[in-house]
C-alpha positions in Angstrom: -0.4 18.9 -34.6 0.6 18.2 -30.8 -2.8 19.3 -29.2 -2.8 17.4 -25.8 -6.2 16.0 -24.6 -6.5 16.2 -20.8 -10.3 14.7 -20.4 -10.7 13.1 -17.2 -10.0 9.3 -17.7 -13.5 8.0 -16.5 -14.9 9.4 -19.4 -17.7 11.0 -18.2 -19.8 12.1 -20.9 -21.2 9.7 -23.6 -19.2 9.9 -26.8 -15.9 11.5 -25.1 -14.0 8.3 -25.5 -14.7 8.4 -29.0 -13.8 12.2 -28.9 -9.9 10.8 -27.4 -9.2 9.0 -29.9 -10.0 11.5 -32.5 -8.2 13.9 -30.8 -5.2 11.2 -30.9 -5.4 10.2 -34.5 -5.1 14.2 -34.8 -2.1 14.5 -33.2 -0.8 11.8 -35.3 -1.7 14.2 -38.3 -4.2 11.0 -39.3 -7.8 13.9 -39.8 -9.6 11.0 -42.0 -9.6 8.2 -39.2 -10.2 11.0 -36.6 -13.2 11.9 -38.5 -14.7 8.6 -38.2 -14.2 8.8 -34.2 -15.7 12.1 -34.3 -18.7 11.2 -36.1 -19.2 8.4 -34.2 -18.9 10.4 -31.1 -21.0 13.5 -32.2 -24.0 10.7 -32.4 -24.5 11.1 -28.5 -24.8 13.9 -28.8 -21.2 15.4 -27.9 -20.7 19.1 -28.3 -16.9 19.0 -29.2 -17.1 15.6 -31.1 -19.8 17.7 -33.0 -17.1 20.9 -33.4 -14.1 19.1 -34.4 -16.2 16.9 -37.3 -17.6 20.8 -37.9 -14.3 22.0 -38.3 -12.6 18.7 -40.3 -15.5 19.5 -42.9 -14.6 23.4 -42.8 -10.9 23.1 -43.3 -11.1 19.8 -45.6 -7.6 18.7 -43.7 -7.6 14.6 -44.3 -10.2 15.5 -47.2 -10.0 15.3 -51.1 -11.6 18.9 -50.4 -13.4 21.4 -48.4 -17.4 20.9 -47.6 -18.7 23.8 -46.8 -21.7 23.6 -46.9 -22.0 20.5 -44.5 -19.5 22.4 -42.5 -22.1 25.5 -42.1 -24.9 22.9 -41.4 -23.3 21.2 -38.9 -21.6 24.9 -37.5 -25.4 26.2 -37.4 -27.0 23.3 -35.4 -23.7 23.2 -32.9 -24.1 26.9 -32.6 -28.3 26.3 -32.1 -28.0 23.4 -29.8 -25.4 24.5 -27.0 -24.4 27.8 -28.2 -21.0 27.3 -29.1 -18.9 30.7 -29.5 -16.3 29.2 -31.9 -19.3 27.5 -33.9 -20.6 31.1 -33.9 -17.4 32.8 -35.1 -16.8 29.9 -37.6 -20.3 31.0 -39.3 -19.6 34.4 -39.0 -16.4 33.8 -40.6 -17.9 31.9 -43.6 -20.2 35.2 -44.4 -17.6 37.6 -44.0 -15.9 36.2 -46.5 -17.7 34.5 -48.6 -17.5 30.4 -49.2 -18.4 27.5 -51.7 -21.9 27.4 -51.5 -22.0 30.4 -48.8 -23.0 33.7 -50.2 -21.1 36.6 -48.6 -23.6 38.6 -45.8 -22.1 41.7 -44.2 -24.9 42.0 -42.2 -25.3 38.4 -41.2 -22.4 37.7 -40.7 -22.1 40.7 -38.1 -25.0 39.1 -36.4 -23.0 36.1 -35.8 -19.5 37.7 -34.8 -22.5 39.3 -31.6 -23.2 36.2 -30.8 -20.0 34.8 -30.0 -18.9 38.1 -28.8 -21.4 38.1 -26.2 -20.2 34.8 -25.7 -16.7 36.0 -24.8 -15.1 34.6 -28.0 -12.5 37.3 -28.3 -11.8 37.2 -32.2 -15.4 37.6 -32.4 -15.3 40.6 -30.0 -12.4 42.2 -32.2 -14.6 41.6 -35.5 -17.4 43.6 -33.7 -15.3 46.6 -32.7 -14.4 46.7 -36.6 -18.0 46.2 -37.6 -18.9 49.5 -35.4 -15.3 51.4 -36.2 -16.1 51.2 -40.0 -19.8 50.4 -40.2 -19.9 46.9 -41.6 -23.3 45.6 -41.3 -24.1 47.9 -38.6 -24.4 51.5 -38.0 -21.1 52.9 -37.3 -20.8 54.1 -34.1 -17.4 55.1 -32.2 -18.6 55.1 -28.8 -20.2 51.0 -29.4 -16.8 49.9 -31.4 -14.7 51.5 -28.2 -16.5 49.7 -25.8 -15.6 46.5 -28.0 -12.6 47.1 -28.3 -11.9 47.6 -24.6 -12.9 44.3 -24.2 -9.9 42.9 -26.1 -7.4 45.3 -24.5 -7.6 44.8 -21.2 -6.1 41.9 -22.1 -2.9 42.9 -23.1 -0.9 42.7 -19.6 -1.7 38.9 -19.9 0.0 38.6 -23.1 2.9 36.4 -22.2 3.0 33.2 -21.2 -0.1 32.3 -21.7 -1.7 28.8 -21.7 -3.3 27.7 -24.9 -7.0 26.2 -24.7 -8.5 25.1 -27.2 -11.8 26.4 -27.8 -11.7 27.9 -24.7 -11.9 24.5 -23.0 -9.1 23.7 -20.5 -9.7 20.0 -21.1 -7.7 21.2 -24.3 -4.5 21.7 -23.9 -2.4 22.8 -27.1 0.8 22.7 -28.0 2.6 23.4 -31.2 5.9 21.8 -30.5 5.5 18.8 -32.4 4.1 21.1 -35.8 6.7 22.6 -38.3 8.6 25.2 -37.2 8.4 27.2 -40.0 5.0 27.0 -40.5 4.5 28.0 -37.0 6.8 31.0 -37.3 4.8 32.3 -40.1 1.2 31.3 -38.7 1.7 32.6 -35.6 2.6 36.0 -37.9 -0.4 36.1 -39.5 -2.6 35.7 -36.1 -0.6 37.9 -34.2 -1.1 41.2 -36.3 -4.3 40.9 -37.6 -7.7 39.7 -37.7 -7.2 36.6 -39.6 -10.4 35.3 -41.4 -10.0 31.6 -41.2 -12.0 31.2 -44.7 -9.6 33.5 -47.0 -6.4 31.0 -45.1 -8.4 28.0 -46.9 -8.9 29.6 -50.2 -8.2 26.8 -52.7 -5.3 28.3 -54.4 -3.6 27.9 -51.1 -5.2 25.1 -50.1 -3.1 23.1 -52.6 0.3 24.5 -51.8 2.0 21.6 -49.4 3.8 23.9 -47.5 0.6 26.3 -46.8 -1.4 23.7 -45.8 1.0 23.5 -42.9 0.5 26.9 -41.8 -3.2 26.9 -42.8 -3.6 24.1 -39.9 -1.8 25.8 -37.6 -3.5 28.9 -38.2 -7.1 27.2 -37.7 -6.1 25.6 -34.7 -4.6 29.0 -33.3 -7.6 30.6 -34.2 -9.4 27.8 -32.7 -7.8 28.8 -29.1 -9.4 32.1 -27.1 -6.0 33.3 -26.5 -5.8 36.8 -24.6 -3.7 38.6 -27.5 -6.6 37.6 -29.9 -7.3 40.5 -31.8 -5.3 42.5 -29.5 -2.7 44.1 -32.4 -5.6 45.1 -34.6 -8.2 46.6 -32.2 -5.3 48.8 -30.8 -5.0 49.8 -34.4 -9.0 50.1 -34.9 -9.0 52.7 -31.6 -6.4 54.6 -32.9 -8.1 55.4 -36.4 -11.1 56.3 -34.3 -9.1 58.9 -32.2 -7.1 59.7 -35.4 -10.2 60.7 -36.8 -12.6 61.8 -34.3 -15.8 61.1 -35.2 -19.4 59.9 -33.9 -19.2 62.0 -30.4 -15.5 60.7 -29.5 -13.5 63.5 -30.0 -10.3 63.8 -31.9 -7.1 62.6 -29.7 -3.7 63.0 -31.5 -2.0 62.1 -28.6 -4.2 58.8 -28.0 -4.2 57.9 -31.7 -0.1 57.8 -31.3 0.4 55.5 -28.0 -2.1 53.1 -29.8 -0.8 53.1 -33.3 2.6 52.2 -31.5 1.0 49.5 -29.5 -0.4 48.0 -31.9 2.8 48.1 -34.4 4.9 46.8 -31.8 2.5 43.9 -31.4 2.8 42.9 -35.1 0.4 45.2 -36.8 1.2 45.8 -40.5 -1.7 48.7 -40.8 -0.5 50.7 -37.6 3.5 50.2 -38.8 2.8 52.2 -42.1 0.6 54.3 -40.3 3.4 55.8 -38.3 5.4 55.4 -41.6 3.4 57.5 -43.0 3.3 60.1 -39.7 6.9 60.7 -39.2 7.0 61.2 -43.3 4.4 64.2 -43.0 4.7 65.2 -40.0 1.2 66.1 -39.1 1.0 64.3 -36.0 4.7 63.3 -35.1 7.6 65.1 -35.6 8.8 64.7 -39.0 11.8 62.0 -39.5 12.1 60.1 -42.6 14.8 57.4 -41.0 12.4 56.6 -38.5 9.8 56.2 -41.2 11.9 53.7 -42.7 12.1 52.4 -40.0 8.0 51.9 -39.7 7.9 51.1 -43.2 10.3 48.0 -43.3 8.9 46.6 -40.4 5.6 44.8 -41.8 8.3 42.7 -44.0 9.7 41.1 -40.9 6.5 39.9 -39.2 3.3 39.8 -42.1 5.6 39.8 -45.5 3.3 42.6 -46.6 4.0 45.0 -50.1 2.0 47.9 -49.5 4.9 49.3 -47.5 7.2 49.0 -50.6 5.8 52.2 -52.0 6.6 54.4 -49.5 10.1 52.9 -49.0 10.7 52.9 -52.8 9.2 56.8 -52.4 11.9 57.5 -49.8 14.6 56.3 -52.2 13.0 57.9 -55.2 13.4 61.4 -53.5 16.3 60.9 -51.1 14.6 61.2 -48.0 16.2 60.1 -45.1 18.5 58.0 -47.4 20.6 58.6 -50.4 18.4 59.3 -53.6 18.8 55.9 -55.1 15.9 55.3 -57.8 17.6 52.0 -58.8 17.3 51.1 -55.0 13.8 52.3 -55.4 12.8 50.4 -58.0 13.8 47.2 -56.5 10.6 47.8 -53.9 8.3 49.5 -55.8 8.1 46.6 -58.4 7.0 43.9 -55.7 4.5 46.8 -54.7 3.3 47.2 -58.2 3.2 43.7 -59.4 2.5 41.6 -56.4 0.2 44.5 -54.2 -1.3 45.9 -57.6 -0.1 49.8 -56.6 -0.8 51.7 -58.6 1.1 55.0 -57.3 3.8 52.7 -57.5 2.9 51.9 -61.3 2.9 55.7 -61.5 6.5 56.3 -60.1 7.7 53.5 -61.7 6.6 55.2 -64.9 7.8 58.7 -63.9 11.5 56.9 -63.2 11.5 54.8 -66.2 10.9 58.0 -68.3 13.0 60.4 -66.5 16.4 57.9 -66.5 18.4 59.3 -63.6 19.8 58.0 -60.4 21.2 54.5 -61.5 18.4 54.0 -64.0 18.8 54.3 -67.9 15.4 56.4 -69.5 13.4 53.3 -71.0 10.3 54.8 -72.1 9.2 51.4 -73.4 9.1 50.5 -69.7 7.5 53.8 -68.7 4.2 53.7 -71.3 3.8 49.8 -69.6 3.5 50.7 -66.3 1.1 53.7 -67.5 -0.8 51.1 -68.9 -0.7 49.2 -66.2 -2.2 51.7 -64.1 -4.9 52.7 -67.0 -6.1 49.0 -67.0 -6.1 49.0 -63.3 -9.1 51.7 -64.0 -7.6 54.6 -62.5 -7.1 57.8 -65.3 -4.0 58.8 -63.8 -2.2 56.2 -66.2 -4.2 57.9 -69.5 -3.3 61.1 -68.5 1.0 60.1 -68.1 0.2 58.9 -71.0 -1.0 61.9 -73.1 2.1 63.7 -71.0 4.7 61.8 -72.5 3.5 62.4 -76.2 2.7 65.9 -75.2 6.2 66.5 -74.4 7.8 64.8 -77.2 10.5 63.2 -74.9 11.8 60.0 -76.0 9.5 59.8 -78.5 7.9 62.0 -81.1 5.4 64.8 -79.9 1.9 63.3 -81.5 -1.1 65.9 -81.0 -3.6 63.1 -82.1 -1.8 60.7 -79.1 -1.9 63.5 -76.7 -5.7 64.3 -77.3 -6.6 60.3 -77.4 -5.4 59.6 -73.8 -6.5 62.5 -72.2 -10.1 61.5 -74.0 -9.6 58.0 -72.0 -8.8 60.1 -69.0 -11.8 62.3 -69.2 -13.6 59.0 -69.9 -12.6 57.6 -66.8 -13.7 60.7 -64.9 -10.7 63.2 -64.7 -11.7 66.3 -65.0 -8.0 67.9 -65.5 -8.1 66.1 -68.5 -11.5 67.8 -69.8 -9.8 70.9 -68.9 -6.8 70.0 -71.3 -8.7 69.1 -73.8 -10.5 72.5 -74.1 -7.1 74.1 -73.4 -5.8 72.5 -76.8 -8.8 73.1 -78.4 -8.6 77.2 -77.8 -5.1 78.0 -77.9 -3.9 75.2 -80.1 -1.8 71.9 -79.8 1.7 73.7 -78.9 0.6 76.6 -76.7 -1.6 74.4 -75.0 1.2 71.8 -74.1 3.3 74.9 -72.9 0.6 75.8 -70.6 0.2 72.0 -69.6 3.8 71.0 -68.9 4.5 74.3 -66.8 1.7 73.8 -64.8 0.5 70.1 -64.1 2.9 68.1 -61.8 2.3 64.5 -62.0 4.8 64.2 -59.8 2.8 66.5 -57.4 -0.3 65.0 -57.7 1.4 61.7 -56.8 3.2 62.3 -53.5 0.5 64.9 -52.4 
């Protein structure tokens, strides 16, 4: 893994020499035998030979699996004894999201990010300013989560060049040099843009993927370093909503909302790149330009491999905004936004291009009723009430009243109310009136971009 131990030679505390050699067998990628040194050393008594057997148990790198349960035992009497801030966030981290043996606790686990907050652990301090921007286990409160916040960005004009410590600690030096390059690249990604939650990184699905554990253990050992662009990409994004939205006595601030939503998407945010996506496509708050909303939208695929952008690019394409109307071109994005985000607006389009057939694409409304199932199994009514549309026109297959009046029944169920409305509609003036009315007025089209 390349981290460089720089402890003074002499050794001064009891169990550091112990704590060298661990820290040697890690470079060597050899986590079992450094356990045993670890161990051994965290006997006398020695805070970091006490974090790094923490953190071996945590990640289960050298393991047959994860413990974490000895992991949060260990975390909780390192965090008790000396007040460690990355034992602290390493807790709060296993509440947030939830672990084997660790019940998720919104509110604990905000309890914990405090702690190492207050003990400068800036990941921590960026998980605070979130708790307070969107009330997670606290009160929100605008004017708290800013002063947070502020905390992380003052960092910013010490981006570059930084040193990496781990832990904090400059007896740690860290270099990634030695790791796979690849598995830096994408590590260094997934840290850079947004707050990472070490725990959902070590997931066992992932966990068993060779070439993600690569980038899982340089992500933990990233996150293991209080780097000043920690959290600095996703705060800018978390004070931009606030101004965005102007709330809890900190008035609204279009202007502020904009220079931090660009910050923060030109340090690697996905969340602030679709949000001036979506900005420069409505033009509410910049001046509408749907090439430069493209532009917003593609970026997140170059630095966090998102899909949620793929339905407002495959939207772009679908109506010919900003490029030519291509709605093979849009299909292309809106399927790995359907299938691999679970969209379902892009289910819905899919649906509305598979039944229309223009543009490149043949009318398949085998295709179209699957992704309005889709959608209709992803609970949301929308997909009932294509649905009853499409055998309510009669297009591509024969007009059925008893069809028509079964999904919008399943879409009243679900808690439309057009669909109520339709119902009584057919009810009064009779299936064929009724669908005239219907089809003149109701846009799911509409409904779907607005």
């Amino acid at each position: 893994m390349g981290l460089i131990p720089v402890i003074l030679d002499d050794f001064p505390y009891p169990g550091d020499k112990d704590l060298f050699t661990g820290i040697q067998e890690i470079n060597k990628n050899n986590y079992k035998e450094a356990l045993k040194y670890f161990e051994k050393g965290s006997t006398y008594d020695n805070e970091y030979a006490s974090l790094f057997t923490a953190i071996i148990y945590f990640t289960g790198f050298g393991l047959p699996k994860r413990d974490s349960v000895k992991a949060m035992n260990l975390l909780k009497q390192i965090a008790s004894q000396w007040e460690n801030p990355v034992a602290q966030y390493l807790i709060a981290a296993m509440y947030d999201e939830g672990d084997d043996g660790v019940m998720k606790n919104t509110k604990t686990c905000t309890e914990w990010y405090l702690l190492s907050a207050n003990n400068g652990w800036l990941f921590s301090i960026g998980n605070v300013g979130y708790a307070y921007t969107f009330g997670c286990g606290v009160k929100e409160d605008h004017k708290k989560a800013i002063e947070w916040i502020e905390k992380v960005l003052k960092n910013e004009d010490t981006k570059t060049d930084e040193i990496l410590y781990l832990f904090g600690n400059k007896n740690f030096k860290v270099n990634f040099s030695k790791a796979d390059k690849d598995a830096v690249a994408n590590a260094l990604k997934m840290t850079g843009g947004e707050l990472v939650n070490p725990v959902a990184v070590l997931c066992d699905a992932n966990y068993k993927n060779p070439s993600w554990l690569k980038i899982a253990r340089v992500v933990v050992w990233d996150l293991s370093t209080n780097k000043s662009s920690s959290a600095l990409a996703p705060c800018q994004h978390y004070i931009a909503d606030i101004y965005l939205n102007g709330k809890n006595n900190v008035p609204r601030d279009s202007e502020k909302a904009m220079y931090w939503q660009r910050k923060s998407a030109n340090n690697g945010n996905a969340n602030s790149c679709r949000a001036l996506g979506l900005q420069y496509e409505i033009g509410t708050h910049l001046k509408q330009d749907y090439k430069e909303a493209m532009k917003c939208y593609e970026k997140p695929k170059y630095i966090v491999g998102g899909y949620s952008e793929n339905f407002h690019i495959g939207g772009l394409y679908y109506r010919g905004l900003g490029v030519k109307k291509d709605w093979k071109k849009a299909l292309e994005y809106l399927v790995e936004a359907a299938f691999l985000d679970k969209n379902e607006r892009a289910f819905l389009l899919m649906g509305i291009i598979y039944e229309a057939g223009k543009y490149g694409v043949s009318r398949n409304i085998k295709e179209a009723v699957k992704c309005y199932m889709e959608i209709f199994d992803l609970g949301n009514p929308a997909g009932a009430i294509a649905l009853a549309l499409i055998y309510c026109k009669g297009v591509g297959v024969k007009k059925d009243e008893g069809k028509t009046v079964h999904w919008f029944i399943q879409a009243m169920t679900a808690g439309c109310q057009d669909a109520q409305v339709f119902l009584s509609l057919i009810e009064v003036q009779g299936f064929q009136a009724a669908a005239n009315i219907i089809l003149e007025f109701y846009d799911i089209e509409f409904n779907l971009f607005t």
